[in-house]
N, C-alpha and C positions, 0 to 999 in steps of 0.2 A: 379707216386710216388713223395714227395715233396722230397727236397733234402735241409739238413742245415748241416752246417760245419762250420768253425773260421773264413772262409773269405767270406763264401757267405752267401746269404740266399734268398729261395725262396719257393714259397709254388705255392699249386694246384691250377689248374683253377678249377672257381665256379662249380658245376654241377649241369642239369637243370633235375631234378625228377617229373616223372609225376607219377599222381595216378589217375587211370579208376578203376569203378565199375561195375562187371556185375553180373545180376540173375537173373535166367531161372527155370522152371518148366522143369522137365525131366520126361520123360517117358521109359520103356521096357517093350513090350508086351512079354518076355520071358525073361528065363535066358538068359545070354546073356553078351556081352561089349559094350560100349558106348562111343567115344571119344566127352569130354563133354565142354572142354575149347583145344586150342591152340594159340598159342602168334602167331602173326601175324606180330612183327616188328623182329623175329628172334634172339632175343635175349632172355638170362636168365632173370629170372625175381622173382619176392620175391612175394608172395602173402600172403593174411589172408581173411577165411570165415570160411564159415557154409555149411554143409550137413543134409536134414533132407530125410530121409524115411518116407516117410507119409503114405503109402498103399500098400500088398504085404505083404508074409509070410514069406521070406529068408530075407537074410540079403543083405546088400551092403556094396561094398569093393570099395576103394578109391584107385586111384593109380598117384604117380605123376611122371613123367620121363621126362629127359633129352635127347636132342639127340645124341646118341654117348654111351651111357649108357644102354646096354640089360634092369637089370632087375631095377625096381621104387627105387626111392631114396626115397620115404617114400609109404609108403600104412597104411590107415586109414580103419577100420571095422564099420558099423553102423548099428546096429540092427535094426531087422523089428519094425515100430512104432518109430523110436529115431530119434538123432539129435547128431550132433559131429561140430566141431570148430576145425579151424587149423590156423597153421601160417608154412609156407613151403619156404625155399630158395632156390635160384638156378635153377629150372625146366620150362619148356613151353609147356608140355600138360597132362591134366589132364583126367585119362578115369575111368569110372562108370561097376564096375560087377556086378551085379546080381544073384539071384540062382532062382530067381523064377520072376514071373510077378510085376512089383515093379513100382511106381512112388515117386515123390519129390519136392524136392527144393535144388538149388545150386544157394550159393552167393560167391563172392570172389572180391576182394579190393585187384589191381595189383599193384607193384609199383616198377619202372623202369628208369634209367640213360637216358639220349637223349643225 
């Protein structure tokens, strides 16, 4: 935290932001869960993508969680045939439900403190 007052003054060190992109074709041969992303440096982490359902008759359910935290700090729905967009803070693994045999696409644009 920067700290100003009458007699001092000092501010934050710079910080160095990285931003990685990744996107995969996903599959489930059944209903089912799928853990589809996790962060690997251990840390929270802010992202923005896309989900599409391209094939399959149920829907998919988007789930984003924290460790430390039972239930998703956001969950997204995406109908059979659709496509959904997010922007999510704070979490590091993201898992895929299904209700029936389903394929896609997941994109997501991570971006994170070093």
């Amino acid at each position: 935290m920067c700290n100003s007052n009458l007699s001092t003054l000092s501010c934050c060190s710079d910080k160095v932001v990285v931003q990685d992109k990744v996107c995969i074709n996903w599959a489930l041969a059944a209903a089912g869960t799928q853990t589809i992303y996790t962060d690997n440096i251990s840390q929270t982490i802010n992202g923005t993508g896309y989900v599409k359902a391209e094939t399959g008759t149920g829907t998919v359910t988007v789930n984003f969680f924290r460790t430390g935290v039972v239930a998703a700090i956001q969950t997204i729905v995406v109908p059979a045939g659709g496509s959904t967009s997010f922007t999510v803070s704070r979490f590091n693994t993201i898992s895929l439900t299904t209700t029936a045999a389903a394929q896609g696409e997941f994109c997501i644009t991570v971006r994170y403190a070093l």
